[in-house]
Backbone as CSV, one residue per row, in Angstrom:
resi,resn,N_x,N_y,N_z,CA_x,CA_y,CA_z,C_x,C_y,C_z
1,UNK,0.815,-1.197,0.000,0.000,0.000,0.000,0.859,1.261,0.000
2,UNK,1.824,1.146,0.438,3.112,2.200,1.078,3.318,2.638,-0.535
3,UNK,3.728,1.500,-1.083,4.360,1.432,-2.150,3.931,2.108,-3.437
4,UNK,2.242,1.881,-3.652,1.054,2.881,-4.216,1.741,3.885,-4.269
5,UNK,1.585,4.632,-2.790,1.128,5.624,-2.463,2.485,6.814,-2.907
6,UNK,3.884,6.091,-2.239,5.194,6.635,-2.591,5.154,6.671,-4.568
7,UNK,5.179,5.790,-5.071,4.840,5.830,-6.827,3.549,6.947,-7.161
8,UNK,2.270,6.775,-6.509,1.250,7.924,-6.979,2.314,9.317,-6.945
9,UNK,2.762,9.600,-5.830,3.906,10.939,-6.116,4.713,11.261,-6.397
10,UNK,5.492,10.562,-6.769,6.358,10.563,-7.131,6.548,10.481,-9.389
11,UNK,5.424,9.409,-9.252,5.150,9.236,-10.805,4.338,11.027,-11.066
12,UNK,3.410,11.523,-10.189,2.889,12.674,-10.604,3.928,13.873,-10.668
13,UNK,4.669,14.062,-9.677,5.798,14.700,-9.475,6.998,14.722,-11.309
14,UNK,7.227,13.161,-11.280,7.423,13.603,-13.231,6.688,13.257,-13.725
15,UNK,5.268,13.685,-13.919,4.377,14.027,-14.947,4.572,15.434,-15.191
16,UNK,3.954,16.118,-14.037,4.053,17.474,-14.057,5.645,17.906,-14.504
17,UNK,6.858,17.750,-14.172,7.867,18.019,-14.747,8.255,17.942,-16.133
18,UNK,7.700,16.954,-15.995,7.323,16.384,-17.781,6.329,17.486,-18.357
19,UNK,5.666,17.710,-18.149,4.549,18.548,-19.151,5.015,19.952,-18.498
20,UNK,5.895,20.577,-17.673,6.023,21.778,-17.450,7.537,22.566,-17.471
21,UNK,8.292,21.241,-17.706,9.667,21.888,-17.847,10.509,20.918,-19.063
22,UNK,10.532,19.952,-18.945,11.533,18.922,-19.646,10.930,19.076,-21.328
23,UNK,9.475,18.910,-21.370,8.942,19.564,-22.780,9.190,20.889,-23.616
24,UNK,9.792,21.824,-22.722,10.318,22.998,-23.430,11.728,22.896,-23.124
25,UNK,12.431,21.709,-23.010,13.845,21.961,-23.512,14.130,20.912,-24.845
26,UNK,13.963,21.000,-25.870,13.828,20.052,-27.244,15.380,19.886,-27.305
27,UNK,15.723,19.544,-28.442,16.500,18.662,-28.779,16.209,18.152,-30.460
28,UNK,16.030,19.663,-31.234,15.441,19.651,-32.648,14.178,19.179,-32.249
29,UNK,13.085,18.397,-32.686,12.026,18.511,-32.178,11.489,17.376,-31.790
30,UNK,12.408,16.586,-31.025,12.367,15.897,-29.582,12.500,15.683,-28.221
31,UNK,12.217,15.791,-27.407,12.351,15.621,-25.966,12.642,14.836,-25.176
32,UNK,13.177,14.431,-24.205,13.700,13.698,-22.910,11.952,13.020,-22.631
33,UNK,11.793,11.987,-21.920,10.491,11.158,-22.023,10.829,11.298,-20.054
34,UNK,11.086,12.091,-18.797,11.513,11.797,-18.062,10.807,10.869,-16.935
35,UNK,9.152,10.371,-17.242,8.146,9.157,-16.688,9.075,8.015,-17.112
36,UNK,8.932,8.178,-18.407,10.071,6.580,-19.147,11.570,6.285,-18.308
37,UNK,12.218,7.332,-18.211,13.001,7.372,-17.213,13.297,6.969,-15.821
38,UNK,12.223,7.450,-15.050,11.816,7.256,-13.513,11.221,6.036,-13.422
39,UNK,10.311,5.313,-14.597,10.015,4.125,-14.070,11.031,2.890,-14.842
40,UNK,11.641,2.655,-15.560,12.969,2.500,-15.595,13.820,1.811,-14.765
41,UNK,13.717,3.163,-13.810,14.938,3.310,-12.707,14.603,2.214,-11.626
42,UNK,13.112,2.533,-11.192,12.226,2.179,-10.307,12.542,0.596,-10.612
43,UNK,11.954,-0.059,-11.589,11.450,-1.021,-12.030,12.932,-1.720,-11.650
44,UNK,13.949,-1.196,-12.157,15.210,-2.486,-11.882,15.648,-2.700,-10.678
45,UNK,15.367,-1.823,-9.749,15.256,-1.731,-8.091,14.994,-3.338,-7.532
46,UNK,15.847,-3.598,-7.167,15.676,-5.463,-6.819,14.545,-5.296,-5.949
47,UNK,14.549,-4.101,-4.701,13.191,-4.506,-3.632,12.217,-3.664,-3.958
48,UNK,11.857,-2.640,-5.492,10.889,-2.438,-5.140,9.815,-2.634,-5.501
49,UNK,8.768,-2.431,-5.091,7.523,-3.078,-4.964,6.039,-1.968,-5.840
50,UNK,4.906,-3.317,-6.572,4.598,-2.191,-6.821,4.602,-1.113,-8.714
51,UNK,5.396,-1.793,-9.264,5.916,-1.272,-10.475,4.992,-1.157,-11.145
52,UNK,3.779,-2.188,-11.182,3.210,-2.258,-12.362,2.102,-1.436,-12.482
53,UNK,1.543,-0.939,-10.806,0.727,-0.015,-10.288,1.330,1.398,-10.506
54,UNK,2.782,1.582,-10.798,3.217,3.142,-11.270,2.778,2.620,-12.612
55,UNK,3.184,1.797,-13.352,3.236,1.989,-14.987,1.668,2.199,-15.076
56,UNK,0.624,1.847,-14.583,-0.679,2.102,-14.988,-1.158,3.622,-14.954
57,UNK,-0.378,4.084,-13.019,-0.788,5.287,-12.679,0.144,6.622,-13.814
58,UNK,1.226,6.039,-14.447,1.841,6.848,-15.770,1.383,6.870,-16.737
59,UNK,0.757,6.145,-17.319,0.224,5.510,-18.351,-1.361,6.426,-18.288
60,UNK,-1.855,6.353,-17.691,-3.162,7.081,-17.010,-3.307,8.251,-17.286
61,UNK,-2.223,8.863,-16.398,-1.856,10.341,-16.018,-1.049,10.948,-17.236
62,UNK,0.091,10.548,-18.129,0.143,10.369,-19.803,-0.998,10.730,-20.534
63,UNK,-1.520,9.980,-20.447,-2.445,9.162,-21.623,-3.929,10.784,-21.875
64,UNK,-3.911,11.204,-20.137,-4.954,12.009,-20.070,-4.826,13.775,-20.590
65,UNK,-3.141,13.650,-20.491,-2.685,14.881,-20.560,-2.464,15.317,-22.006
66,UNK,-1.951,14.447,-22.589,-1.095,14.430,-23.367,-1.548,14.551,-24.701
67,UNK,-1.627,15.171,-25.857,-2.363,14.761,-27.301,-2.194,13.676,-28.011
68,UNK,-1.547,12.568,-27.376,-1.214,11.552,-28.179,-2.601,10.971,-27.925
69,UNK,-2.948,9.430,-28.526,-3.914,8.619,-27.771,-3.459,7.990,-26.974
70,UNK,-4.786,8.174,-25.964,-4.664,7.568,-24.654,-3.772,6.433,-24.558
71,UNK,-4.146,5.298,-25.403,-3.511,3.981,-25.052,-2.144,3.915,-25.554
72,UNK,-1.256,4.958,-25.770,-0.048,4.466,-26.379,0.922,4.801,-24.886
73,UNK,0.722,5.683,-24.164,1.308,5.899,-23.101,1.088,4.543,-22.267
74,UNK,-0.232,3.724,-22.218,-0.035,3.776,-21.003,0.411,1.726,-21.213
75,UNK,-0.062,1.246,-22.886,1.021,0.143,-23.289,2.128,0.459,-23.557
76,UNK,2.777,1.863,-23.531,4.633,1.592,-23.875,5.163,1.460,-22.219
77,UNK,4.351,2.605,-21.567,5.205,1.892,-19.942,4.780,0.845,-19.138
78,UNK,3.905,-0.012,-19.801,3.647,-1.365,-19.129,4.517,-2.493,-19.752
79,UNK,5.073,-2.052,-21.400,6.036,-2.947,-21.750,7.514,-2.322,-21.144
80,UNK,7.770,-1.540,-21.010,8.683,-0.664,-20.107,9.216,-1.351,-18.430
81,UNK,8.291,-1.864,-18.374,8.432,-2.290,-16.969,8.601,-3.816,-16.964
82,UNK,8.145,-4.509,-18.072,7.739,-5.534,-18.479,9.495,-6.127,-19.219
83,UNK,10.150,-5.498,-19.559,11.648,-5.230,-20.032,12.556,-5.094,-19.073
84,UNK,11.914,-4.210,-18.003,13.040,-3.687,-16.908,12.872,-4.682,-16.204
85,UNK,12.134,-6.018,-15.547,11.743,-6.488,-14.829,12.325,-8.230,-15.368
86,UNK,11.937,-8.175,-16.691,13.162,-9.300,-17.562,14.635,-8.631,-17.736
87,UNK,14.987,-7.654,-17.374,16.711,-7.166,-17.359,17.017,-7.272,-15.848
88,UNK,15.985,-7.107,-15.233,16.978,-7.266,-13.999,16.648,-9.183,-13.260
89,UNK,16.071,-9.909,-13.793,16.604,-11.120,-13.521,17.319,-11.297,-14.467
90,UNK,17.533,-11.100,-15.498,19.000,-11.584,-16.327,20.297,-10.972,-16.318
91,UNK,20.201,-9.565,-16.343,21.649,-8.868,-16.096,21.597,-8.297,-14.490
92,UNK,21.524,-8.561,-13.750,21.555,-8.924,-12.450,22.840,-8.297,-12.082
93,UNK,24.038,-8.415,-12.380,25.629,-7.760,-12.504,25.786,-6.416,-12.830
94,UNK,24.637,-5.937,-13.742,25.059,-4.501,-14.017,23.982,-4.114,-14.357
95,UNK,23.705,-3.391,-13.256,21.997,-3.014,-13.320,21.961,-1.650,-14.226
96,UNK,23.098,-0.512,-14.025,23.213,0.559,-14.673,22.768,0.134,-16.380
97,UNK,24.105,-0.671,-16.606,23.964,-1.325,-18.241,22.264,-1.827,-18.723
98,UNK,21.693,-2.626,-17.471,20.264,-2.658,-17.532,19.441,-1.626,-18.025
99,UNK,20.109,-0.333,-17.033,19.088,0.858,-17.000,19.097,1.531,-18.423
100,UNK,20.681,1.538,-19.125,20.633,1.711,-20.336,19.609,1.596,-21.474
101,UNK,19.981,-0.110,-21.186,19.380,-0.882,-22.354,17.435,-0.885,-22.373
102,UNK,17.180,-0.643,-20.784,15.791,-0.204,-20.819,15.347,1.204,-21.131
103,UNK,15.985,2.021,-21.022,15.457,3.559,-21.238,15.603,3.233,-23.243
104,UNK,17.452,2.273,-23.857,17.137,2.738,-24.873,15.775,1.937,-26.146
105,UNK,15.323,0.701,-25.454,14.070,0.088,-25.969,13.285,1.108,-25.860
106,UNK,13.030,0.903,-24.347,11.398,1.939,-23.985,11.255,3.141,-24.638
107,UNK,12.252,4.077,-25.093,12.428,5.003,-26.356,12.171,4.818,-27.726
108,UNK,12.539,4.050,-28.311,12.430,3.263,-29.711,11.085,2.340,-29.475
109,UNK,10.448,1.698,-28.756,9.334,1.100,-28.439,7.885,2.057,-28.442
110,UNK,8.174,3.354,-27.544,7.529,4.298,-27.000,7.062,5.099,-28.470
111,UNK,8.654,5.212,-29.462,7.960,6.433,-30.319,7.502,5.922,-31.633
112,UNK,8.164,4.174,-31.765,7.660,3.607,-32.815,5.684,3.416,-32.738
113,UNK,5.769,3.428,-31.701,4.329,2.416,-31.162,3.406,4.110,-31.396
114,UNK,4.161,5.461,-31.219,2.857,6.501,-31.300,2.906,6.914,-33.104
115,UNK,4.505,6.483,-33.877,4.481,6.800,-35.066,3.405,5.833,-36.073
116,UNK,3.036,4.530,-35.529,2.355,3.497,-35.904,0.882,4.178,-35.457
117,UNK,0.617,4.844,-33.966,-1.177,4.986,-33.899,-1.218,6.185,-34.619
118,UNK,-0.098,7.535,-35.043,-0.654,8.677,-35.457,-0.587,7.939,-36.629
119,UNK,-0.045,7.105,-37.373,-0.227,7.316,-39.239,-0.925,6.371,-40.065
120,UNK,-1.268,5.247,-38.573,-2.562,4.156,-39.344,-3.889,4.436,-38.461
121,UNK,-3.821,4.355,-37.217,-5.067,4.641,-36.587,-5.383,6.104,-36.734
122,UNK,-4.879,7.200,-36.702,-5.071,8.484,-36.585,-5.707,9.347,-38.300
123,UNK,-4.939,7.973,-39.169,-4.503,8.572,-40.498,-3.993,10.055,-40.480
124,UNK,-2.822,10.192,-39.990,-1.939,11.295,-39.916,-0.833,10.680,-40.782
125,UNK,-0.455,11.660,-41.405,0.630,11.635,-42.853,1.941,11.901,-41.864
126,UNK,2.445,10.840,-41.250,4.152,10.962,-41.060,4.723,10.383,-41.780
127,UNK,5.860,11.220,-42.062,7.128,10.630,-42.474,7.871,9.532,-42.171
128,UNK,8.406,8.381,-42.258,9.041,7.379,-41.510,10.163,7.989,-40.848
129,UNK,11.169,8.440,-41.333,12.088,8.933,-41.737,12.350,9.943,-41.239
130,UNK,11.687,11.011,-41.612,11.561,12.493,-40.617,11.524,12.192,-39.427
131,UNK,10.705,11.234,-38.988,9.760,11.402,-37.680,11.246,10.761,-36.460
132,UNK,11.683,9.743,-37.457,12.798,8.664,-36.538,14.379,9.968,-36.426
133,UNK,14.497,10.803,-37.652,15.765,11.599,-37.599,15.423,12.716,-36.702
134,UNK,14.086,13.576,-36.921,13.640,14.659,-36.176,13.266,14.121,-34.515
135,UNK,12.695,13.192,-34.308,12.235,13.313,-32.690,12.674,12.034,-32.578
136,UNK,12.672,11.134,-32.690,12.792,9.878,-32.242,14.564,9.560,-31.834
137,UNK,15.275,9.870,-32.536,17.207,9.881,-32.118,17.345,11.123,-31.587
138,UNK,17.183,12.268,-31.384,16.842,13.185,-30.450,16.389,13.069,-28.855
139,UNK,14.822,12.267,-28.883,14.791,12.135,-27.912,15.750,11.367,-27.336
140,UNK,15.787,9.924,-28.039,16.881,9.040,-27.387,18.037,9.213,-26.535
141,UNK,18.397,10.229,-27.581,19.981,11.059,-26.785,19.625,11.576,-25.418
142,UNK,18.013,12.484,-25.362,17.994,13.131,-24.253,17.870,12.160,-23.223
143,UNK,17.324,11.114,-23.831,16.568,10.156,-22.355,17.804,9.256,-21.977
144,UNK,18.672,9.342,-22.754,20.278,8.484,-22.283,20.825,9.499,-21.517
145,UNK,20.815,10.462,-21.875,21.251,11.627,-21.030,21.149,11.754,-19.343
146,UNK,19.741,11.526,-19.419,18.867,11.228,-18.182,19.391,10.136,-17.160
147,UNK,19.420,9.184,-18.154,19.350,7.853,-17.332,20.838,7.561,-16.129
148,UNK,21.522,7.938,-16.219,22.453,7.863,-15.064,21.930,8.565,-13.632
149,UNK,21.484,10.124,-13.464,21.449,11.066,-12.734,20.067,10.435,-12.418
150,UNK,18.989,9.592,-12.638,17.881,9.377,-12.488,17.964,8.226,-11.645
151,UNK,18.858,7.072,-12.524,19.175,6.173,-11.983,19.956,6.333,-10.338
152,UNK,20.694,7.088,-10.169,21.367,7.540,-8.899,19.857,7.392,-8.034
153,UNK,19.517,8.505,-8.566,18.575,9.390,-7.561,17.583,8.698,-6.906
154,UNK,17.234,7.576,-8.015,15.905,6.762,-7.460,16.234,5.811,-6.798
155,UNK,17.634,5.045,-6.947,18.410,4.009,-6.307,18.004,4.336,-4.834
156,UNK,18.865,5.696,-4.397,19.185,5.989,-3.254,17.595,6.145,-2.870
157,UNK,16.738,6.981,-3.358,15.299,6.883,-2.802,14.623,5.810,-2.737
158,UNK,14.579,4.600,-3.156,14.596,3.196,-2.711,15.266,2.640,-1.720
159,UNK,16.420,3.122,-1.447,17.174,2.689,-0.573,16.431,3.201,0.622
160,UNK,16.145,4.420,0.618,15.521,5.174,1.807,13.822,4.147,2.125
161,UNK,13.321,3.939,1.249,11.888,3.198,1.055,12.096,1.908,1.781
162,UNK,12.748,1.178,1.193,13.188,0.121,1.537,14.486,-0.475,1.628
163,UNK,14.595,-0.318,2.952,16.011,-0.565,3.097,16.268,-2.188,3.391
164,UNK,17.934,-2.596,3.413,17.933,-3.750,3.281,17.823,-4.643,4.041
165,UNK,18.079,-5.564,4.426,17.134,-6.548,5.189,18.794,-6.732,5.906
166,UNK,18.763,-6.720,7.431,19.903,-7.116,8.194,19.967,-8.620,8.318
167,UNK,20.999,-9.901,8.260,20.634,-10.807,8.729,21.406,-11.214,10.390
């Protein structure tokens, strides 16, 4: 329940950052994804608890804000978590390298999956091409950017959440 409740604020905390600061710093005309980021971080956290209840409450809170359609937010961070959660029982040794390799799917996953609902479900005329050189390797860069200083941050705030078990 703890666990809810710490993710409800923390996931809202970068929403709002997300839609009020990280969106007006581009990157040609892509952006840092910093929800994709934070749950990520969260998700490879060996004790914490709870993940799949942030990816819904992101996904939600995304989905409502945002002009994309609803459902692309809130299936890219349930496969997001769904990745981070198969990387950290397999690369188990290097969770950072984990955190990598999940921010750089959940990026390429995230913008393929909204370039697919704006230009068949939406019938919106994108570019393949444009869309992957202009925002999609842009963002990427920003959200690799991210992923160390995020990764720190949430580690240690897990650590504080749940700390480790004495034997």
């Amino acid at each position: 329940m703890i666990s809810a409740l710490i993710g409800f604020v923390i996931i809202t905390i970068s929403v709002m950052a997300q839609m009020a600061i990280v969106r007006y710093l581009p990157l040609l005309n892509g952006s840092a994804d910093l929800v994709l980021v934070v749950l990520s971080a969260w998700a490879l956290h060996e004790r914490s608890e709870g993940v799949w209840i942030w990816a819904l409450i992101a996904g939600i809170l995304t989905g409502f804000i945002s002009a994309m359609p609803f459902y692309v937010p809130l299936i890219s961070y349930l496969v997001i978590v769904w990745v981070a959660s198969l990387l950290r029982s397999r690369v188990w040794q290097s969770p950072i390298l984990a955190m990598f390799v999940t921010v750089f799917i959940g990026t390429l996953f995230f913008h393929l999956l909204t370039i697919f609902a704006l230009q068949f479900l939406q019938q919106i005329s994108i570019g393949w091409q444009e869309s992957l050189n202009l925002v999609t390797i842009p963002s990427l860069v920003l959200n690799l950017l991210l992923t160390l200083p995020f990764y720190v941050v949430l580690t240690d705030l897990a650590g504080w959440f749940y700390p480790a078990e004495v034997e």
